[in-house]
N, C-alpha and C positions, 0 to 999 in steps of 0.2 A: 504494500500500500504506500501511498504516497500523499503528502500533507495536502489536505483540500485547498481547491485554490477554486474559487466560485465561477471563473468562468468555464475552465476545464469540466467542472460539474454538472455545470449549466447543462454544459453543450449535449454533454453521455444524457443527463436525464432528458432531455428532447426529440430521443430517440425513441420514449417508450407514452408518448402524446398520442392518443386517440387510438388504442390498440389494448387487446385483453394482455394484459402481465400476469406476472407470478409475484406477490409482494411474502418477504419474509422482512420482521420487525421483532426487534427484542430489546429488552433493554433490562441491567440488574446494576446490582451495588456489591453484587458477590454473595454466591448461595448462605455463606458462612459468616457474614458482616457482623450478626452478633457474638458470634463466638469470640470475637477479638475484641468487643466492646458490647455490654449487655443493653445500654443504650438506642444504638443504634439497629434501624429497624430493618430486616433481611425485604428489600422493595427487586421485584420484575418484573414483566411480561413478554409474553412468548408468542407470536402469532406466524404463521406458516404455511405459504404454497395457499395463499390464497388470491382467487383473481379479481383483478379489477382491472377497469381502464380509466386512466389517470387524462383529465382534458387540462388539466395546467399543473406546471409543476416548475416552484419557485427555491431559490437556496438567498437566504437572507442573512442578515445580522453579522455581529463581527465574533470574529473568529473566541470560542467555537461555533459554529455556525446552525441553524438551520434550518430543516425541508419543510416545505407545505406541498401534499398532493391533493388538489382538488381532483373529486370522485365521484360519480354519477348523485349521490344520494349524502355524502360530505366531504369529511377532510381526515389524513390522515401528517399527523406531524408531529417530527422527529428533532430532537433539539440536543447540543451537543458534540454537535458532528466536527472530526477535526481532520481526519482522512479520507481516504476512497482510492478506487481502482475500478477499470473496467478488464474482468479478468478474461483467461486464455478461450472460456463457453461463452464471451460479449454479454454477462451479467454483470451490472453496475454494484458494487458494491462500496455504502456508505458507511462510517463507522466513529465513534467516539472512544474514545482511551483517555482515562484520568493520568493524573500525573505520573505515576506508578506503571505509566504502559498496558492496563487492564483495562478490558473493554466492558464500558460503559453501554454504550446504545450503537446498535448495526441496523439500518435498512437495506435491506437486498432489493431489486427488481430485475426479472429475469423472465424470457419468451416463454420458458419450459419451468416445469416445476423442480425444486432445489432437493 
C-alpha cells in the first residue's frame, strides 16, 4: 500500500460509478483492546461481498482522510483512511493504520466478490 494521496484515489474510485461492486468494510480498535486496558471498549464492524452501485463517490478532509459512497437508497462512509492500493485483481483497496501500523478501518471495492 501506498500513502493516500486524494487524487490518485479519486481517480481508482471512478472506476466503480454507476456499476454493481462488491463492497467489503471493517473497521476495529483491536479484538483485544481491553485486555491491555479495562477501560477501553473492544469497538468493530465487519460487513462483506456485499453489492451495491455506488453513483458518487467523494475522498474529502485532511489527511486522514475520508470516503462518502452515495448509494441507490444512502450512504456509506468510511473515515480515517491514510492508504490505498489498487491491487494485482484491479480491486481498490482503502485503508487506515493508527500510529502503531495496525489497521484501523479498510474499504474494499471490487467487480467480483473478495
Amino acid at each position: 500500500m501506498q500513502k493516500l494521496e486524494i487524487g490518485a484515489a479519486q481517480d481508482a474510485l471512478q472506476n466503480y460509478i454507476n456499476q454493481t461492486v462488491y463492497l467489503h468494510l471493517e473497521t476495529t480498535n483491536g479484538a483485544y483492546a481491553n485486555h491491555f486496558n479495562e477501560k477501553v471498549m473492544t469497538v468493530n464492524a465487519f460487513i462483506r461481498n456485499t453489492k451495491v452501485i455506488i453513483s458518487r463517490a467523494t475522498i474529502t478532509g485532511k489527511y486522514p482522510f475520508r470516503v462518502g459512497l452515495k448509494l441507490e437508497e444512502g450512504w456509506v462512509v468510511a473515515e480515517g483512511l491514510t492508504d490505498f492500493e489498487v491491487d494485482e485483481q484491479g480491486r481498490l483497496l482503502l485503508a487506515g493504520h493508527n500510529e502503531d501500523g495496525k489497521l484501523a478501518i479498510a474499504i474494499h471495492l471490487s467487480y467480483t466478490p473478495f
